[in-house]
C-alpha positions in Angstrom: 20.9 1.8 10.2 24.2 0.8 11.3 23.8 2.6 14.6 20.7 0.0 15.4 21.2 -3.8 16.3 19.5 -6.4 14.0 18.0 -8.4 17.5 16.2 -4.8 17.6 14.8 -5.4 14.0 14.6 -9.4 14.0 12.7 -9.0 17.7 9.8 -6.9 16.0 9.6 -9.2 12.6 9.4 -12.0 15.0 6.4 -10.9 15.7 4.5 -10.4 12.7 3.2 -13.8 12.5 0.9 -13.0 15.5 -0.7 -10.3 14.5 -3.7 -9.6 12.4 -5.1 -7.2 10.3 -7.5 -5.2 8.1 -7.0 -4.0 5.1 -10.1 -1.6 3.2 -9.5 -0.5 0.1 -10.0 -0.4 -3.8 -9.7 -3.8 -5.0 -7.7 -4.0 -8.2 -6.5 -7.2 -10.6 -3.6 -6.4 -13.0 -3.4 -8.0 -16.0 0.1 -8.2 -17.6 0.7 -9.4 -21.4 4.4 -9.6 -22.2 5.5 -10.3 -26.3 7.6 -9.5 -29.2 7.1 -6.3 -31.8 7.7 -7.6 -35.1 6.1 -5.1 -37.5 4.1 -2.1 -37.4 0.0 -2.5 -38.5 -0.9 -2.2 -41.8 -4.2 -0.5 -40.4 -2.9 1.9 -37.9 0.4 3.2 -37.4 0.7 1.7 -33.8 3.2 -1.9 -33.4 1.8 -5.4 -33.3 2.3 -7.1 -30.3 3.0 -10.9 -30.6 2.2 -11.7 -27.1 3.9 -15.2 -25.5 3.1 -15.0 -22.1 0.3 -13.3 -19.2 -0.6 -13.2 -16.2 -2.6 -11.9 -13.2 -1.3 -10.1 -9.8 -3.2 -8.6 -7.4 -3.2 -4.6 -7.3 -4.1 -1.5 -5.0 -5.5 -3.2 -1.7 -5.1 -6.8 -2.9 -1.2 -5.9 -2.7 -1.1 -4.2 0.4 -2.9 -7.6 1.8 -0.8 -9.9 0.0 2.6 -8.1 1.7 1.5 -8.7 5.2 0.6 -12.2 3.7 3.8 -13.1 2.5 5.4 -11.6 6.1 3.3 -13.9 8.1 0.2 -11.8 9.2 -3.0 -13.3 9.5 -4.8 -10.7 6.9 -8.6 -9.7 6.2 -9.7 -8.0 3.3 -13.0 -5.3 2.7 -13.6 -3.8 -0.1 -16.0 -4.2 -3.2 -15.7 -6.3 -6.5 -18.3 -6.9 -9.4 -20.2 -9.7 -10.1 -17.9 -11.3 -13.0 -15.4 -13.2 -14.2 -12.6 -11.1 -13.3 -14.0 -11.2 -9.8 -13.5 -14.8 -9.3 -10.0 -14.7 -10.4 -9.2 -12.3 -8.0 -11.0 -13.8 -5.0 -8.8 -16.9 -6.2 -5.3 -15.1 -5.7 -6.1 -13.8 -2.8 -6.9 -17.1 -1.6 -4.4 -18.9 -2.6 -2.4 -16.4 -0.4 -4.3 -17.4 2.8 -6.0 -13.8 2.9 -9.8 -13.6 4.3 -12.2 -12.6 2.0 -15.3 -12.1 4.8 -15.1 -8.2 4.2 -15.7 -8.4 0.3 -18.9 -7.8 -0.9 -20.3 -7.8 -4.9 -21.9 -5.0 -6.8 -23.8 -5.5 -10.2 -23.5 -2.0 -11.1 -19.7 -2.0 -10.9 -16.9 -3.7 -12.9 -14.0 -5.3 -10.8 -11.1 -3.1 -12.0 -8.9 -5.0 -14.1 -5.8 -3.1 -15.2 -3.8 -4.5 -18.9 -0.3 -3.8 -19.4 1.4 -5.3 -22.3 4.8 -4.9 -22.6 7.1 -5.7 -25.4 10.9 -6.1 -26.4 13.9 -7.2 -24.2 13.5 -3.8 -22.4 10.1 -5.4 -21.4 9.0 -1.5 -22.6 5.4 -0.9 -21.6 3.2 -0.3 -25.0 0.2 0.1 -23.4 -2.6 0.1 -20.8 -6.3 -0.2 -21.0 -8.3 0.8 -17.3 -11.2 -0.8 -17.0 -13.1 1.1 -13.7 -16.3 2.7 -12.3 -14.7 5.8 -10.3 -18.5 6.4 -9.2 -18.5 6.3 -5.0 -19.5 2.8 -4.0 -23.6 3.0 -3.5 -24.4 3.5 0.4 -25.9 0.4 0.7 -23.0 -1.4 0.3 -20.6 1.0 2.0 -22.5 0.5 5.3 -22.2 -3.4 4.9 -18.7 -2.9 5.0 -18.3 -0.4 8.1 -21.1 -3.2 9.7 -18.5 -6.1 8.9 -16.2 -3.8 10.5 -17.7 -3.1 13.4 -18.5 -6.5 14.2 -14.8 -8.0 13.8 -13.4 -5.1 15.4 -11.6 -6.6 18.0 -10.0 -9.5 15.8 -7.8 -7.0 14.4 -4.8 -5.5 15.5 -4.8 -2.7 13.3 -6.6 -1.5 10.3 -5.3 -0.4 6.7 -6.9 2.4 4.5 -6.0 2.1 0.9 -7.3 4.5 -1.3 -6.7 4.5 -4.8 -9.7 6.9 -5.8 -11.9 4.2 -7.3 -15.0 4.7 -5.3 -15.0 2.8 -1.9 -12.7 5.6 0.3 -15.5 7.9 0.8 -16.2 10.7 4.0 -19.5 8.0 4.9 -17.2 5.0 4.7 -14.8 6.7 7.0 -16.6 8.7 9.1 -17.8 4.9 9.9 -14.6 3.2 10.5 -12.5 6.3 12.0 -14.5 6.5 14.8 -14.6 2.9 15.4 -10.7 2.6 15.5 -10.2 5.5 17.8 -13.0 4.0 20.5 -11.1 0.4 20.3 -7.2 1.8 20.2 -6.8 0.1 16.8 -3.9 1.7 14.7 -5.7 2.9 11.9 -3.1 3.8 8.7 -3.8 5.6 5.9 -1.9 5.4 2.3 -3.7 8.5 0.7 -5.2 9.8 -2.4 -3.9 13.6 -3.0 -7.5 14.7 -3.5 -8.8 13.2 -0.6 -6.7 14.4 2.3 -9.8 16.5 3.7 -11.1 12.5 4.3 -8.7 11.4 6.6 -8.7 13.6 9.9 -7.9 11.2 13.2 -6.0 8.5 11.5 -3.0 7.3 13.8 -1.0 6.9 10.5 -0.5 8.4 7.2 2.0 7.7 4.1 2.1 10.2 1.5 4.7 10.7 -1.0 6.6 14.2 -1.0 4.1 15.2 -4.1 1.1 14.3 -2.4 1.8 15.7 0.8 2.9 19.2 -1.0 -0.4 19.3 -2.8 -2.3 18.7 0.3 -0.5 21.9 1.7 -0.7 23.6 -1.4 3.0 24.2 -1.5 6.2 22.3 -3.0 7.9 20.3 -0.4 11.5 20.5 -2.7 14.0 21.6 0.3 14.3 20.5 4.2 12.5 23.8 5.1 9.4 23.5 3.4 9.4 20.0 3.6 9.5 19.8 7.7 6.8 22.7 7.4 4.4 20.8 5.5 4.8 17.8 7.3 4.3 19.7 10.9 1.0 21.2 9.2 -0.1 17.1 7.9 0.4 16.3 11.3 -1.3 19.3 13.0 -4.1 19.7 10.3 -5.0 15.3 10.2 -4.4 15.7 14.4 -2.4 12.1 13.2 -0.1 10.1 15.4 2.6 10.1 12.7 2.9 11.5 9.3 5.4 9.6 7.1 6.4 11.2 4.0 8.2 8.3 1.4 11.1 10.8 -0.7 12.2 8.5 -3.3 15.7 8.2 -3.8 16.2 10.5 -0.8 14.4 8.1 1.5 11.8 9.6 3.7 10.8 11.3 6.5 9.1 11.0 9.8 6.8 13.4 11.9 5.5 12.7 15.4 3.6 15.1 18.1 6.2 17.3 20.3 9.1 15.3 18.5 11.4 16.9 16.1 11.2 15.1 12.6 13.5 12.4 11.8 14.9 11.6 8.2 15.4 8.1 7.5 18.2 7.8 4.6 17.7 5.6 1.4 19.5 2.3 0.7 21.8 1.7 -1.8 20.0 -0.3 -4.4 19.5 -0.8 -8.0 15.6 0.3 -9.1 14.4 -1.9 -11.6 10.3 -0.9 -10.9 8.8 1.7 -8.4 5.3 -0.2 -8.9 3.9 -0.8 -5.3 6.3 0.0 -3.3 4.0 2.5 -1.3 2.0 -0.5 -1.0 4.6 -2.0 0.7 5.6 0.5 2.6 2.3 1.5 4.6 1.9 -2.8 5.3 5.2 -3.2 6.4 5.0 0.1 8.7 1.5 -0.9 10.0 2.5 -4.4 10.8 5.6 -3.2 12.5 3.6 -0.3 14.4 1.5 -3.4 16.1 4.3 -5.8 16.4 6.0 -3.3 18.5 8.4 -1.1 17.1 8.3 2.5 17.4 7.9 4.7 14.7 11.2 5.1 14.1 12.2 1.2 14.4 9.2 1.2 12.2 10.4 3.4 9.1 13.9 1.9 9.3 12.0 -2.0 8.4 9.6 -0.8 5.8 12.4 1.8 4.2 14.2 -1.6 4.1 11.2 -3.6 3.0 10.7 -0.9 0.0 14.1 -1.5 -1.3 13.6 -4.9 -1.8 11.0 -4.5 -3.8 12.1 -1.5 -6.2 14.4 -4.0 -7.3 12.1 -6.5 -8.5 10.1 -5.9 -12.2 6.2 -5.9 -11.3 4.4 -5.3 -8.7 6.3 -7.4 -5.9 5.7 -8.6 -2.2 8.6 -9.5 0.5 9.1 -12.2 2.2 9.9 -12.2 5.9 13.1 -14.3 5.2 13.9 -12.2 2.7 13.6 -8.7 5.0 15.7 -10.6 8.0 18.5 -10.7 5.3 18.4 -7.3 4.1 17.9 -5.8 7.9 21.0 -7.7 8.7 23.0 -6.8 6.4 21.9 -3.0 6.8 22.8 -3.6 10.1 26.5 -4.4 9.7 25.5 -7.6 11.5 25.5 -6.0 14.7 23.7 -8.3 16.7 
């Protein structure tokens, strides 16, 4: 990154405050229960957890949403809770983060997923997780209310986010709905994907994979620079996308664009405490960067950047604008 100037980076994050968006996804609340382990059960052979301390944190769409919050955006949400408790305390997050909640619409027949994970020890070592979830595709009835709210905000939004966690609302209806849509009103319409569902996604402008996802959408291991610009020439050909970006981990990640050779974006040196949502931020901070401006390359360089803040935060994590200015510039070698 030293090779770009931070006015390049700081002149597109200026921006991000006067943009909006969509995000449409699976709505998820994570429940997080942190304690002590003391002694083992005298009924089971499994540790007692004294727990001292929970809370709640958005998850899956919600956190995708409440990163372009926190970095200024004015953000809708869409997407499908249940009628119960756990729905009102996730309406109230996202509230309290200044995100719209227009787009969400309840279902009786559906739980809102809630996601437990207790933790223990000074390690903070995960002991376990209870899913509670209705996979089921989201009925039709309420799938079309959402592509109908879509269609009638349409042009409030600068771009639209697909978040699909495989819990029912990224169906072929839902998107056959909205593709269309953001292709007839030249919205940027991104995609972070779920491996099965790849068939789903064909005329996106944007999609995210990770290196395993992307090599089971091929049906081959991406593992080398060879196979790895192969599958992501055949993403891009096969999705006819405006840019596939594939995230690599500790190798950083990748970018392909249409009758452009692809273009590796290195990782940052940082310490990894937690990997948890950091696709999540990278797809909101690529997408708000895409309408703010930047091109995809300028693009990958700010969320790359955006990711490593996060990995080095425990828990699911957003970042703050401030926050990204600091890291860009000092990536930047303070070039100004």
């Amino acid at each position: 990154m030293k090779r770009y100037r931070y006015s390049t980076f700081a002149d597109v994050v200026s921006r991000f405050g006067k943009k909006r968006l969509l995000v449409v996804g699976d709505l998820l609340l994570d429940r997080y229960i942190w304690g002590e382990v003391s002694r083992i059960s005298p009924e089971a052979p499994v540790p007692v957890v004294w727990a001292k301390d929970e809370r709640y944190v958005p998850g899956g769409a919600c956190n995708v949403a409440s990163n372009l919050a926190s970095l200024g955006a004015d953000v809708s949400l869409a997407g499908v809770v249940g009628s119960d408790e756990r729905a009102g305390i996730l309406k109230g997050l996202m509230d309290e983060r200044g995100v719209r909640l227009e787009g969400v619409f309840s279902d009786n027949n559906r739980p809102t997923i809630l996601k437990t994970r207790i933790t223990a020890g000074q390690n903070e070592q995960q002991v376990l997780r209870i899913d509670r979830e209705n996979v089921d595709p989201v009925a039709s009835p309420v799938t079309r209310k959402i592509i109908n709210h879509i269609a009638g905000n349409i042009n409030e939004y600068d771009g639209i986010i697909i978040e699909d966690y495989g819990k029912g609302l990224i169906t072929p209806a839902l998107l056959k709905g909205v593709v269309p849509l953001a292709r007839k009103h030249g919205k940027i319409l991104s995609v972070d994907p779920k491996e099965s569902h790849f068939s789903y996604y064909k005329g996106v402008s944007v999609i995210t994979p990770n290196h395993h996802e992307a090599g089971r959408a091929v049906g081959y291991a991406l593992d080398n620079k060879k196979s790895l610009e192969k599958g992501g020439s055949e993403l891009l050909r096969k999705l006819r996308a405006r840019v596939v970006l594939i995230t690599l981990g500790e190798r950083g990640m990748m970018v392909f664009q249409k009758d452009k050779p692809p273009r590796r974006i290195p990782t940052l040196a940082q310490e990894v405490f937690d990997v948890s949502g950091a696709g999540d931020t990278v797809i909101s901070v690529y997408t708000l960067a895409l309408v703010s401006g930047a091109s995809p390359i300028i693009a990958a360089h700010i969320s790359n950047c955006a990711a490593g803040i996060v990995v080095g935060h425990r828990g699911t994590a957003v970042v703050g604008r401030k926050e990204l200015l600091a890291r860009l510039r000092k990536e930047t070698g303070k070039r100004t």
